[in-house]
C-alpha positions in Angstrom: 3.2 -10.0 -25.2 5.0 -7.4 -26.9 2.2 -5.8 -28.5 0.3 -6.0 -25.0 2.9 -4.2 -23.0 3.8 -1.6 -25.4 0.4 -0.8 -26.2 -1.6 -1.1 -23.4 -3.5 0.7 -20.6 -1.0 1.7 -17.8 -1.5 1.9 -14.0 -1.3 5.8 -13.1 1.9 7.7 -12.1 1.4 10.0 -8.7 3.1 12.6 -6.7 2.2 12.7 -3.1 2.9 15.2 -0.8 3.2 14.5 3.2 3.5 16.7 6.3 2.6 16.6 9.3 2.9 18.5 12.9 3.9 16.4 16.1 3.2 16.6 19.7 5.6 16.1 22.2 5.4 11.8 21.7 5.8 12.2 18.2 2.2 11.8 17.3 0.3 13.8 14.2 -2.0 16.7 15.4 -2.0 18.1 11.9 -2.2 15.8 8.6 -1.6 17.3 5.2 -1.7 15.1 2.6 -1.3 16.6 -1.3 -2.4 13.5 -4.7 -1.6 14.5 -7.8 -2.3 11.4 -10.4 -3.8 11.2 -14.0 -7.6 10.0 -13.1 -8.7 7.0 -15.1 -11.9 9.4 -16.2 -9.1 11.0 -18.7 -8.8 7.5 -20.6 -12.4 8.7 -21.8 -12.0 12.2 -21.6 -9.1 13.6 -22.4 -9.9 16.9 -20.9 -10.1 15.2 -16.8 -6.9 16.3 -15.1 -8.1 15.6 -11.5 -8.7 12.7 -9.7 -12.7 11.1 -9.4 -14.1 10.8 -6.1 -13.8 6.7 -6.3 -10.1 7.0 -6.3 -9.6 9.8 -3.9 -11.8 7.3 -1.4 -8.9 4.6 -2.5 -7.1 5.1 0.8 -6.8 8.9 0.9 -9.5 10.8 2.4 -10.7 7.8 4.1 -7.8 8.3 6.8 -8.5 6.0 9.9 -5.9 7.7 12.0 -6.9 9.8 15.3 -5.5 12.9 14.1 -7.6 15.8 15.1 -6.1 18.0 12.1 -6.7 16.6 8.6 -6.0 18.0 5.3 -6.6 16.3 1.6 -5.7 18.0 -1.4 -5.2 17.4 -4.9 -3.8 18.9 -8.0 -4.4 18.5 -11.9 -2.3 15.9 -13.4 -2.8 16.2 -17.6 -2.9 12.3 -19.0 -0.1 11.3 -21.3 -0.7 7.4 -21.4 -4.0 5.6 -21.6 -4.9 4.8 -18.0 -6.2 1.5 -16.7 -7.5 -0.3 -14.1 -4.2 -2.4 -12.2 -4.5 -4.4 -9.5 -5.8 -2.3 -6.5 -5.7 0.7 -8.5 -5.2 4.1 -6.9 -4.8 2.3 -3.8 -1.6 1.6 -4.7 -0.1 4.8 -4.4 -1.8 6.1 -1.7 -1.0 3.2 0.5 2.8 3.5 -0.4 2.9 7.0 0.5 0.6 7.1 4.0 2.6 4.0 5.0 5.9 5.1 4.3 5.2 8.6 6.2 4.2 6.9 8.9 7.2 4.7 9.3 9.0 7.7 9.3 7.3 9.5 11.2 7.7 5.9 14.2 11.1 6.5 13.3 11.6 9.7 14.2 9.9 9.6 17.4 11.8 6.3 18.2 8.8 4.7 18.5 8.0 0.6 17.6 6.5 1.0 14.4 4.0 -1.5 15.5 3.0 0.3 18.5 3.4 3.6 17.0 0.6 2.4 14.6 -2.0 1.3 17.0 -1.4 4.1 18.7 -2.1 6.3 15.2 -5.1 4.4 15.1 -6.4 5.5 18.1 -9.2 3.7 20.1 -11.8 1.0 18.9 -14.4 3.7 17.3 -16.3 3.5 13.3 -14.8 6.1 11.3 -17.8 7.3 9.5 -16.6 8.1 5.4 -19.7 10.2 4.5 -19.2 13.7 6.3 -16.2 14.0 3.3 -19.4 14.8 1.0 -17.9 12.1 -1.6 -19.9 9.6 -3.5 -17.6 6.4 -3.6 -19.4 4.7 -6.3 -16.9 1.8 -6.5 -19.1 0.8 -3.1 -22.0 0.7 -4.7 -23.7 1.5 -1.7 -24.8 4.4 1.1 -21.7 5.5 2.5 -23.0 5.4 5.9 -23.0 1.2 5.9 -19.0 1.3 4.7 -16.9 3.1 8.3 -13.1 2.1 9.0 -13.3 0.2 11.7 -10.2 0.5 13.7 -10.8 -2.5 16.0 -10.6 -4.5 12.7 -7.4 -2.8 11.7 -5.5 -3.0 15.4 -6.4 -7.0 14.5 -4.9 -7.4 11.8 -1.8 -5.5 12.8 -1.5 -7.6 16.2 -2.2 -10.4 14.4 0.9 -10.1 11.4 2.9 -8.7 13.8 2.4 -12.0 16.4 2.8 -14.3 13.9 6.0 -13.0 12.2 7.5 -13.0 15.5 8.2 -9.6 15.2 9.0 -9.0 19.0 11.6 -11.4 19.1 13.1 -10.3 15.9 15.1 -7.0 16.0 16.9 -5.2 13.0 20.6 -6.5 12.2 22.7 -5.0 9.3 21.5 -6.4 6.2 18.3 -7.6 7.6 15.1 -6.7 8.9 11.1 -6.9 8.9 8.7 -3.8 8.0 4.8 -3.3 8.4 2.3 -1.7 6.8 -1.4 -1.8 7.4 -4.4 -1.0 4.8 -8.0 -0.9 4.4 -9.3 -1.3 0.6 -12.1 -2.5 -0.8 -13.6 -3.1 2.7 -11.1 -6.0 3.6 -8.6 -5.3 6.5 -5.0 -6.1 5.6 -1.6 -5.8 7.9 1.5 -7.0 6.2 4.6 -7.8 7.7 7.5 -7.9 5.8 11.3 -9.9 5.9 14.3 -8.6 3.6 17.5 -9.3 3.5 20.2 -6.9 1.5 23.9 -8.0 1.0 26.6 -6.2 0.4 25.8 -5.3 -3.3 22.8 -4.2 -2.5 20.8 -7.4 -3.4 17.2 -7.6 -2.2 15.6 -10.6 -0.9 12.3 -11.6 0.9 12.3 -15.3 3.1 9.1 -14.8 4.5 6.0 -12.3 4.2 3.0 -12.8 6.7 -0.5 -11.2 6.0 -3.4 -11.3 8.7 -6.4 -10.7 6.4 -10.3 -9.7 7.8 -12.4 -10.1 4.5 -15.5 -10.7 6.6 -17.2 -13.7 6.0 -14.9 -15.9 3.9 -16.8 -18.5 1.2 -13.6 -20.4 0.2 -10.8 -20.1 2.7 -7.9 -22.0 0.1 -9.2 -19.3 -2.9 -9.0 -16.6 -0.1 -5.2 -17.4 0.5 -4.3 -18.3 -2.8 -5.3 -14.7 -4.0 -3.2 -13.3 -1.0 -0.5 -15.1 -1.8 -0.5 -14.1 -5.3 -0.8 -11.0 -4.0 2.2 -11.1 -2.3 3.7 -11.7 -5.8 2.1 -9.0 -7.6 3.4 -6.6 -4.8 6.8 -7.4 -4.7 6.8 -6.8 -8.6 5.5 -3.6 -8.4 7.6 -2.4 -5.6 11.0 -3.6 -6.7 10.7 -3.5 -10.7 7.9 -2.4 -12.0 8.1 0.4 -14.3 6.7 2.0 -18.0 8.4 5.0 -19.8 7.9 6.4 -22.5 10.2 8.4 -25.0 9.8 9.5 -28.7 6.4 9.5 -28.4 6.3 5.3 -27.5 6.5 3.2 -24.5 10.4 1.9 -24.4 9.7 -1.3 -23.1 8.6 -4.8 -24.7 8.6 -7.6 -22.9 10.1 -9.5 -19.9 13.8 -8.3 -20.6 12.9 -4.2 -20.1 9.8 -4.8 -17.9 10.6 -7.7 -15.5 8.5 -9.3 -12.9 9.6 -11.2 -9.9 10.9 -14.8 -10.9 11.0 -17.6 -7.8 14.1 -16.5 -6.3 12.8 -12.9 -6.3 9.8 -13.4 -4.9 8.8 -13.4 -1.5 10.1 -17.7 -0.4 7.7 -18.3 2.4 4.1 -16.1 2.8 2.0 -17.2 6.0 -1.7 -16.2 5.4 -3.5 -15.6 8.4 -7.4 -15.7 7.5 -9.2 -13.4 10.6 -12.7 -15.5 11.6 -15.3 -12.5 11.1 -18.8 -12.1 10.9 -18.5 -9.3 8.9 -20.1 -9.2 5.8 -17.9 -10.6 2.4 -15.2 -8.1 1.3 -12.8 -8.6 -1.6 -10.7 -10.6 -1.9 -8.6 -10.5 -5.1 -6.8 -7.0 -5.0 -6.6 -5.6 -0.8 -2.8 -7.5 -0.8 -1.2 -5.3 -2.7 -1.2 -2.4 -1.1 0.8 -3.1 1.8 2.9 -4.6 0.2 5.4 -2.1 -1.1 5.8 0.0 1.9 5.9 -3.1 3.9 9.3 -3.6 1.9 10.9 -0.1 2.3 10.0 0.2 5.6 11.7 -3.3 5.8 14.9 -1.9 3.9 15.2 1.1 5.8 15.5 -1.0 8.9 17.9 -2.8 7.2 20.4 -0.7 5.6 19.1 3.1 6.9 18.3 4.0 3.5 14.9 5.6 3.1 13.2 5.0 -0.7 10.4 7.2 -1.3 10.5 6.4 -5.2 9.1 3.1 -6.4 10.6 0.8 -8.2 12.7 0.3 -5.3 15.7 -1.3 -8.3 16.2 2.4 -9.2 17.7 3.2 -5.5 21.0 1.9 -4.3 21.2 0.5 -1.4 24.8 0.2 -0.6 
């Protein structure tokens, strides 16, 4: 273990940049949206300091929202670590980022972040990915059979948010659920999330529910096992999760400097909600992660009226 974690491949830093212009309900006319990561090309090519087109179509310029102003840019980012592939890869960041700006965007309009998202997402319509001029080779496929479809989305969002009993469950002090909703790797996934924080600033999840649309499922118990795991993986990466690096070496070894959740960190209870679909089969082993994360902070913010915008969430205190 030692040896792996101090001498691996690592899952890419990134900066985002978010603004956006409002109308008079609080809703984006004008998106602008500024990546800078270390692409995973620069693991082969050391000379790569932008982003490929695979994971700029990781949740970034494939926006589903109805805004009818929307920006993408990105900026060179010069690799200092050998990049892999983690577990929903640029996904990750991009998620945590959109999601998070558009809880605080609900929040300033005082606006139900659950309504405030369907409304985002505008009406039932294919968002076609293709016009961008991108080849998303991770898709293996014309871009013209891959569109966001926002009907699927609006499910799985009315679905989490149904069975989490999020209508009935308002924010107290010290407790509170948060959402987030993301398409990757053609699977729909809304995630609603439970914390509690005490008074030292002790994080802790009771219950996660996920409403997942793979399409056509093989193996429903497989299916929810990976989403549960998921979960898991998630809440790791959003509260803990972090490599540095000084004197020329990554500083951490094993469990003690780089921690993962243990059973009474990790999420108690997670309700998987498999959507029926005819759809055809989507993955299934790495679209729960990215909600994860800004399902939490928006969760915490609810909470405790702290707003993270850094992850690991551990590096922020909360009281």
């Amino acid at each position: 273990r030692e040896d792996d974690i101090k001498f691996d491949f690592y899952h890419a830093n990134a900066g985002m940049y978010m603004k956006a212009a409002l109308d008079e309900k609080g809703k984006p006319t004008a998106w602008l949206h500024r990546s800078v990561f270390p692409s995973i090309g620069s693991t082969f090519d050391a000379s790569a300091e932008y982003g490929q087109e695979f994971e700029m179509g990781m949740g970034w310029v494939d926006l589903p929202y109805a805004i009818p102003n929307h920006r993408a840019e990105k900026g060179a980012h010069k690799n200092h670590v050998r990049i892999g592939w983690m577990r929903a890869v640029a996904h990750i960041y991009h998620a945590f980022a959109i999601h998070s700006f558009v809880d605080e965007l609900a929040a300033a309009a005082n606006r139900d972040r659950v309504e405030y998202i369907l409304d985002l997402l505008g009406p039932d319509r294919n968002v076609p990915i293709e016009p961008v001029g991108m080849k998303y080779w991770n898709n293996d496929q014309d871009q013209s059979k891959f569109p966001v479809d926002t009907a699927r989305l609006k499910r799985v969002v009315q679905i989490a948010a149904e069975k989490s009993g999020w209508a009935n469950k308002k924010p107290t002090k010290g407790r509170a659920l948060g959402i987030a909703a993301h398409r990757s790797f053609l699977t729909y996934v809304a995630a609603v999330v439970e914390v509690e924080v005490d008074d030292r600033g002790r994080v802790t999840i009771p219950r996660v529910d996920i409403a997942v649309d793979a399409g056509q499922i093989i193996s429903p118990e497989r299916a929810r096992s990976q989403i549960e795991g998921a979960a898991v993986f998630g809440t790791s990466l959003a509260m803990m999760g972090e490599i540095t690096a000084a004197d020329g070496r990554i500083v951490q070894s094993n469990f003690n400097n780089y921690p993962v959740a243990r059973i009474n960190e990790a999420p108690r209870v997670t309700h998987v909600h498999l959507v029926p679909s005819k759809a055809p089969a989507a993955g299934i082993g790495e679209p729960g992660v990215p909600p994860i994360a800004p399902a939490i902070t928006s969760a915490i913010f609810a909470a405790t009226g702290k707003r993270i915008r850094e992850l690991p969430i551990r590096k922020t205190k909360l009281v």
